[in-house]
C-alpha positions in Angstrom: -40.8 76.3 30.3 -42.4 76.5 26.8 -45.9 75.7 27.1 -46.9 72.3 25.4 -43.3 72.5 24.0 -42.3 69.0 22.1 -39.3 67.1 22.5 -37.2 64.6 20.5 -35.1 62.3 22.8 -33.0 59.5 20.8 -30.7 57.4 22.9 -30.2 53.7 21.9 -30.2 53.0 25.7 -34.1 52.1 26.5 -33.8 52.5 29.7 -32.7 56.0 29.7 -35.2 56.4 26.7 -38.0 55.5 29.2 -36.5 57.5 32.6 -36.1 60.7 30.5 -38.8 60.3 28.6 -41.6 60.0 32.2 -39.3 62.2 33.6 -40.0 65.3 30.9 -43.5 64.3 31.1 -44.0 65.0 34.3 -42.2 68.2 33.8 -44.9 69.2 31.4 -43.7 68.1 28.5 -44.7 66.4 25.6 -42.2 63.8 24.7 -41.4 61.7 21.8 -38.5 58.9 21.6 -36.3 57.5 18.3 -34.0 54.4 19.4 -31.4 55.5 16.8 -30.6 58.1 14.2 -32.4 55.9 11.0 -35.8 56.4 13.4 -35.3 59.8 14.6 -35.0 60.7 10.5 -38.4 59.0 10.0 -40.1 60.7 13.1 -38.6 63.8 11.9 -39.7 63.9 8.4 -43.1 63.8 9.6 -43.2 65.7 12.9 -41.5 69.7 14.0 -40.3 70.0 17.6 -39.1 72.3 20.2 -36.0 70.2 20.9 -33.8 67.7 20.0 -32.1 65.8 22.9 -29.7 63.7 21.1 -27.1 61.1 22.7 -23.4 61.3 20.8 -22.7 57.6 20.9 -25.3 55.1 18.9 -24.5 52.0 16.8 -24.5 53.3 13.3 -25.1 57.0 12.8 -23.7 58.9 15.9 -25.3 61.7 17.2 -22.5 64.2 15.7 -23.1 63.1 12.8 -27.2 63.0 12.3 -26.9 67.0 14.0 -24.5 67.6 11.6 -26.9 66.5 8.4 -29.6 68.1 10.3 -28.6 71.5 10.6 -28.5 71.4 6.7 -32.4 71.6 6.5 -33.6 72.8 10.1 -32.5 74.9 13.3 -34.6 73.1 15.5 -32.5 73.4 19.3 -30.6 70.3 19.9 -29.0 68.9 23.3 -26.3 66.4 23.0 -25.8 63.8 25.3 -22.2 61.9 25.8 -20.0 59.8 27.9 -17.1 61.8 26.3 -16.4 64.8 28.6 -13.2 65.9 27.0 -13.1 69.8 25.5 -12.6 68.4 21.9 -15.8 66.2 22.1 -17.8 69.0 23.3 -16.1 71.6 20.6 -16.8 68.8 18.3 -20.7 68.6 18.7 -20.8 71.9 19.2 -19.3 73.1 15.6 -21.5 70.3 14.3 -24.4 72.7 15.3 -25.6 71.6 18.6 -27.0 74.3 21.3 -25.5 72.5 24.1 -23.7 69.1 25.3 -24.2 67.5 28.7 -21.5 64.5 30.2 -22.9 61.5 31.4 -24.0 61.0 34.1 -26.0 63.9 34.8 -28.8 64.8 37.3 -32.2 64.9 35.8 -32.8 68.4 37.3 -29.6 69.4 35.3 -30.9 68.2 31.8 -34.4 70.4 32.4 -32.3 73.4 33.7 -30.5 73.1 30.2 -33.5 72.0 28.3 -35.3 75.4 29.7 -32.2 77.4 29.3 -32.1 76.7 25.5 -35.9 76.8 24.7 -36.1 80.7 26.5 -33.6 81.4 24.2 -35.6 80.8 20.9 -38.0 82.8 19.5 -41.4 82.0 20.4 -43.1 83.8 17.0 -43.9 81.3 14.5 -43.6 82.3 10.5 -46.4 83.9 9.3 -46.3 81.3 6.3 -44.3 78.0 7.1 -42.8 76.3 5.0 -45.2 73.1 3.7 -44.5 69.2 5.4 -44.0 67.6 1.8 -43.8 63.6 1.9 -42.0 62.0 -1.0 -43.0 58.9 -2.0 -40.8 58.0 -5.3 -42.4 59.6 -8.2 -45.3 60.9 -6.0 -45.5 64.0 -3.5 -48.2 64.2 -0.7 -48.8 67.5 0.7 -49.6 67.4 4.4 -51.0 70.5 5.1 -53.0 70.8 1.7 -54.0 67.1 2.3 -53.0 66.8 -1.8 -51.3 64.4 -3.7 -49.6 64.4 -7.0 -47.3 62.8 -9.8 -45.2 64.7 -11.0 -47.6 67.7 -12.0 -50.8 65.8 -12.4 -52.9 65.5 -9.0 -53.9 61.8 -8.0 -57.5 61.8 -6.5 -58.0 61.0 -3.3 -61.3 59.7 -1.9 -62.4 61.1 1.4 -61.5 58.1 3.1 -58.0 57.5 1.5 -57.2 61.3 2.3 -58.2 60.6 6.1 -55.7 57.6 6.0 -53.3 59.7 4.5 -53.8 62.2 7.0 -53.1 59.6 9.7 -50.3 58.1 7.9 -48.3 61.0 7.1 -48.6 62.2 11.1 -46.7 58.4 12.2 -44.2 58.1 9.1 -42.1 55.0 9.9 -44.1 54.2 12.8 -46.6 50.4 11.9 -50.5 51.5 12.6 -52.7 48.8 13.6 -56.3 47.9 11.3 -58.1 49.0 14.6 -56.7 52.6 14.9 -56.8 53.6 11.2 -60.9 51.5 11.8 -61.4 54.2 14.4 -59.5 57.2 12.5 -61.8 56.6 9.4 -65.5 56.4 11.6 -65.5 53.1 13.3 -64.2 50.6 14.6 -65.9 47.1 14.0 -64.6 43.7 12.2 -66.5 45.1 9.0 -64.6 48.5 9.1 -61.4 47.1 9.6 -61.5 44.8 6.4 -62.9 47.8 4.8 -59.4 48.7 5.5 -57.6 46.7 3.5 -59.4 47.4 0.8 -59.0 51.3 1.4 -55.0 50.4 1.8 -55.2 48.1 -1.4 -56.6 51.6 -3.8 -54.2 53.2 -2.1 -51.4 51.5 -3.1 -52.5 51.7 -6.8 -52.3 55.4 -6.5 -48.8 55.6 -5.0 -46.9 52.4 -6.1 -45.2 51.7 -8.7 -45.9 47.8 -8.4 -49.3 47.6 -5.8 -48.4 44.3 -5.5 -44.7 44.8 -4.3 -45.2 48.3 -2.0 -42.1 49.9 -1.2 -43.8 53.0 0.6 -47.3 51.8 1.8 -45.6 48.0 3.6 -47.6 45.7 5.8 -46.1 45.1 9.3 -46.6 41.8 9.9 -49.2 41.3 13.3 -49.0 45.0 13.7 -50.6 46.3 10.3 -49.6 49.1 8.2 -46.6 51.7 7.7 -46.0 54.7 5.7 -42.4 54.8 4.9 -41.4 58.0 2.4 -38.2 58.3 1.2 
């Protein structure tokens, strides 16, 4: 096994979502989960793994399809689950660019047999120079590794505090973030800090939207907080 190695599982099933996902953990992995294809995009814009484990048939984008856009942009390993056992499924997903396909059912030991048999297979070295995680944000572009942001070719100051919240956006894209956890990711975690909060988020939405008052990219959840959602 990969030490530490991260892994994608998307299955509209929550059930199976859950099982697989304690099940890998336990294993000695660490796991993430996407209900559908429009998630997995947003957890993936944001996020690398080690693997993809992928099931074929979701309402909406099937899993053929979302491997098929995905290999246009990344060779992360991915695993396709299916109900579909029939050679021209499996020679489907495969020429879509999956590593491997597995028929439901299957035995849990099976799927981390498979899951170790592809990760030995890929190359452990990392690029000297990876490429940069670049959020998009309409006209503006946040850097995540430089912690920068700009529009179009001017850079948008950030204060120290709106960089941090950056920071902690840009690691949960598409994912709501309560007051209390970006209170706590910003140095505390009192009533005080968390409307501080909303004022951080409301000079932070003058920097990246086009109408602060109508944000498309930094939204309010509704009893759950705040969400980055980049294009």
């Amino acid at each position: 096994m990969v030490p530490d190695a991260h892994l994608l599982i998307v299955d509209d099933d929550e059930r199976i979502r859950g099982l697989l996902q304690k099940f890998l953990i336990r294993n000695g992995f660490l796991v993430s989960v996407a209900r559908d294809a429009s998630q997995a995009r947003r957890i993936l814009a944001g996020l690398e793994f080690d693997l993809i484990v992928l099931d074929v048939m979701m309402p909406g984008e099937d899993g053929v399809t979302l491997t098929r856009d995905l290999r246009k942009r990344m060779t992360t390993p991915i695993l396709l689950l299916t109900a579909r056992g029939e050679a021209a499924n499996r020679i489907e997903g495969l020429e879509a660019g999956a590593d491997d396909y597995l028929v439901k059912p299957f035995e849990p030991k099976e799927l981390l047999l498979r899951i170790n048999a592809i990760l030995r297979r890929v190359p452990q070295v990392k690029p000297a120079e990876p490429a940069r995680t670049v959020l998009h944000l309409g006209a503006v572009r946040y850097d995540q590794d430089r912690g920068e942001m700009w529009r179009g070719e001017v850079p948008v100051r950030l204060t120290a505090t709106e960089a941090q919240l950056m920071r902690v956006f840009a690691a949960h894209p598409g994912i709501p973030l309560s007051r209390e956890k970006l209170a706590s990711e910003t140095g505390g975690e009192d009533a005080a800090q968390e409307r501080a909060v909303d004022v951080q988020i409301t000079r932070l939405r003058r920097k990246i939207e086009d109408d602060p008052k109508v944000p498309r990219y930094l939204q309010t959840v509704r009893g759950e907080g705040y969400m980055l959602q980049p294009d």
